[in-house]
C-alpha positions in Angstrom: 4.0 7.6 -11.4 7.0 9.1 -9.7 8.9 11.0 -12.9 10.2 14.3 -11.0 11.6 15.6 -8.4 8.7 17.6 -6.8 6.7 13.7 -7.8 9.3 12.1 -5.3 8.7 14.8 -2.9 4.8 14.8 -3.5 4.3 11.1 -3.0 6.7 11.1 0.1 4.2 13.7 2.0 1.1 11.8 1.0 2.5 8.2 2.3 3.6 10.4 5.4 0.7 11.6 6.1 -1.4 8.5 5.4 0.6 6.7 7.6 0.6 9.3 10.4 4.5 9.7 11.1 5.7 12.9 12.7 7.5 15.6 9.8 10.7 15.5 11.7 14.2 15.2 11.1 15.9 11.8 11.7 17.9 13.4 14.8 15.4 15.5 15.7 14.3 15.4 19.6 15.6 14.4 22.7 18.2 12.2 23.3 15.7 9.4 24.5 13.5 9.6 21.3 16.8 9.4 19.0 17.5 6.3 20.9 14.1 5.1 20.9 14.1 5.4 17.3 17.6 3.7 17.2 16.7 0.6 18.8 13.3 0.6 17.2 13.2 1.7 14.0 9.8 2.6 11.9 10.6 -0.1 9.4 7.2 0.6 7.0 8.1 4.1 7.2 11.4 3.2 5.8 10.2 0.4 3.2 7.8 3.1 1.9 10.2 5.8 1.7 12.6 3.4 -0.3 10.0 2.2 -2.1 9.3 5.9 -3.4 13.5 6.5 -4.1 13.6 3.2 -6.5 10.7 4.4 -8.1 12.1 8.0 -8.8 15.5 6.4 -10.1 14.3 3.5 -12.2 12.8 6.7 -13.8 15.8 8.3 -13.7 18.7 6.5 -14.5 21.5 8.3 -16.5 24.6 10.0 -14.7 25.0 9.4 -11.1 21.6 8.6 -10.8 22.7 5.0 -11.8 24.2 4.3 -8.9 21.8 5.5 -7.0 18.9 3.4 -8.3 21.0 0.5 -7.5 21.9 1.9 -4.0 18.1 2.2 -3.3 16.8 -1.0 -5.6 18.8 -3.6 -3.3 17.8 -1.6 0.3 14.3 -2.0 -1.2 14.9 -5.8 -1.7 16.6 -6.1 1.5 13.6 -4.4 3.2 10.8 -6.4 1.4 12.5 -9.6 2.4 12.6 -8.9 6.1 9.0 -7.2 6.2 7.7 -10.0 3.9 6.5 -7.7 1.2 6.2 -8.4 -2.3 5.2 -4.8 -3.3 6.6 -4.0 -6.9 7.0 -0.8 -8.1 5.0 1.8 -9.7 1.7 0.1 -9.1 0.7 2.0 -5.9 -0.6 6.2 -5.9 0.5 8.7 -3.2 -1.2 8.3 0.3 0.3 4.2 0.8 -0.3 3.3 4.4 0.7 -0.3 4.8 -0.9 -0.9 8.2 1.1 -3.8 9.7 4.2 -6.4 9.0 3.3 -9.4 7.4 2.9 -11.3 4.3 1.6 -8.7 1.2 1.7 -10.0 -2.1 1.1 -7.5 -5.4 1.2 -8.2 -9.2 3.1 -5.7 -11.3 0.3 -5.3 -13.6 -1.8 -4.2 -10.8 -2.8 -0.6 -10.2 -4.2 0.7 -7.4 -4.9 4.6 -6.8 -4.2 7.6 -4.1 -5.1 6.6 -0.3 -4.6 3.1 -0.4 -4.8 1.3 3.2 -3.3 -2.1 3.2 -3.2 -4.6 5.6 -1.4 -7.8 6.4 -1.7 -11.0 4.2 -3.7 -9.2 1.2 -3.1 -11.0 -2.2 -3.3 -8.9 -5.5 -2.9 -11.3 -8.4 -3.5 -12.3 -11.9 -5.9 -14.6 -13.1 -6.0 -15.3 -17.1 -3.6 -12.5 -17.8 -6.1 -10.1 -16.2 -5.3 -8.1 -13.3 -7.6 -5.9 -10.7 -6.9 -2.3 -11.2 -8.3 -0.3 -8.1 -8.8 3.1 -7.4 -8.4 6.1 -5.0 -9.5 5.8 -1.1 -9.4 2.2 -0.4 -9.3 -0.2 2.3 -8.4 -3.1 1.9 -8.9 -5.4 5.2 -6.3 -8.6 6.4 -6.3 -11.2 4.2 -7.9 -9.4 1.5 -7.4 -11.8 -1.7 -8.3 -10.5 -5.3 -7.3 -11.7 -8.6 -8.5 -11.5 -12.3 -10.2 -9.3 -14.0 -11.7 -6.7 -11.1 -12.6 -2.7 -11.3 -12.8 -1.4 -8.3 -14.5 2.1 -7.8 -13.3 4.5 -5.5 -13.9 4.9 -2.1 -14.6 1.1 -1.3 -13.7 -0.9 1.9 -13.0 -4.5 1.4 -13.5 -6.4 4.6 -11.2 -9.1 6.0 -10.5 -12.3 4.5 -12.5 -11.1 1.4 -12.2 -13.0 -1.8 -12.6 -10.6 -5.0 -13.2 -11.8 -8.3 -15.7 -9.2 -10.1 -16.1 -5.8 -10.4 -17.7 -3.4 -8.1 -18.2 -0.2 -9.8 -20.3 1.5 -7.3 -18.7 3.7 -4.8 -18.9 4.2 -1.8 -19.5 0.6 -0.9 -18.3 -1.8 1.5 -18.2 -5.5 0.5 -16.8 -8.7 1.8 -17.2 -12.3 2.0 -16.3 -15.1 -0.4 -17.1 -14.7 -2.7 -17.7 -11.0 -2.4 -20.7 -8.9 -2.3 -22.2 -5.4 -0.9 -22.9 -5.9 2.4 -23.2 -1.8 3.1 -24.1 1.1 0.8 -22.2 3.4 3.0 -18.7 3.1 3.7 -18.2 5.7 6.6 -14.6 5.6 8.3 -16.3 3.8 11.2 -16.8 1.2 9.4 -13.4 -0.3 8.7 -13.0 -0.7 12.7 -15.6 -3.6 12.3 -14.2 -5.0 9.1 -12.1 -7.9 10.8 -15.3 -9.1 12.6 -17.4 -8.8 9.3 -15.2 -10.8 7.4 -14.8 -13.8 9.7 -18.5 -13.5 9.7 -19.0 -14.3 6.1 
């Protein structure tokens, strides 16, 4: 959880990173990129960077920093609306690379770890007051869905249009399908280029 100031700037470099932006300056460049940037804004970028600020400030809240939670809290809401996001906060580790626009869906009670990769129209949701918890250096493919209660290991890759339900404690392991299962042992970074195909598959 973001409680500092070197958190804030921590989790900021890791979601930069993860998502592959550029460490530059907002007016930084030519004239054409400033533009460029101008008339088409990285809005996920943005979202996560807000995100991160509410985070640091609902944590933070005396003085000054009041107004600035606020500030940040209703550009967050603003930005979740438009991007379709329902991505509460303090439930997501540094290294958050939301991989497209769409429909995202995340209950508060849910916890997921570092190096998360999330795609479009994944659902994270409760089922009998429990809630999957989820941990570092995941993938989780379009249309992901998961609800109750579900431990998932590290370093898993969940294909697309996966329905989770169960554990999978195993790591290392790629699994989709619906319901899912292990489909691979080895979950090698090639391997989540032919995750959309494996889970229309299933």
């Amino acid at each position: 959880m973001i409680r500092t100031k070197d958190d804030l700037i921590f989790y900021l470099e890791k979601d930069r990173e993860a998502l592959k932006r550029p460490a530059r300056k907002r007016f930084a460049g030519s004239f054409k990129d400033i533009v460029k940037r101008a008339l088409d804004p990285d809005e996920i970028w943005r979202f996560e960077r807000v995100l991160r600020y509410t985070e640091y400030y609902s944590r933070n809240f005396g003085g000054i920093n009041r107004f600035l939670y606020w500030w940040y809290y209703f550009k967050y809401k603003r930005l979740s609306l438009k991007l379709g996001f329902s991505i509460p906060l303090d439930v997501f580790g540094p290294g958050l690379s939301i991989a497209h626009y769409g429909t995202i869906l995340v209950n508060p009670k849910a916890r997921v770890g570092k190096n998360c990769r999330l795609h479009a129209c994944v659902n994270i949701g409760e089922s009998k007051g429990k809630v999957p918890q989820i941990g570092d250096n995941c993938y989780i493919g379009p249309g992901g869905i998961m609800y109750g209660d579900a431990r998932i290991a590290n370093n898993i890759t969940i294909g697309a249009n996966s329905v989770v339900n169960r554990s999978f404690e195993k790591e290392g392991v790629v699994i989709a399908g619906s319901p899912a299962k292990i489909i691979r042992e080895d979950s090698s970074p090639w391997v989540t280029w032919l995750l959309p195909k494996i889970g229309e598959n299933q």
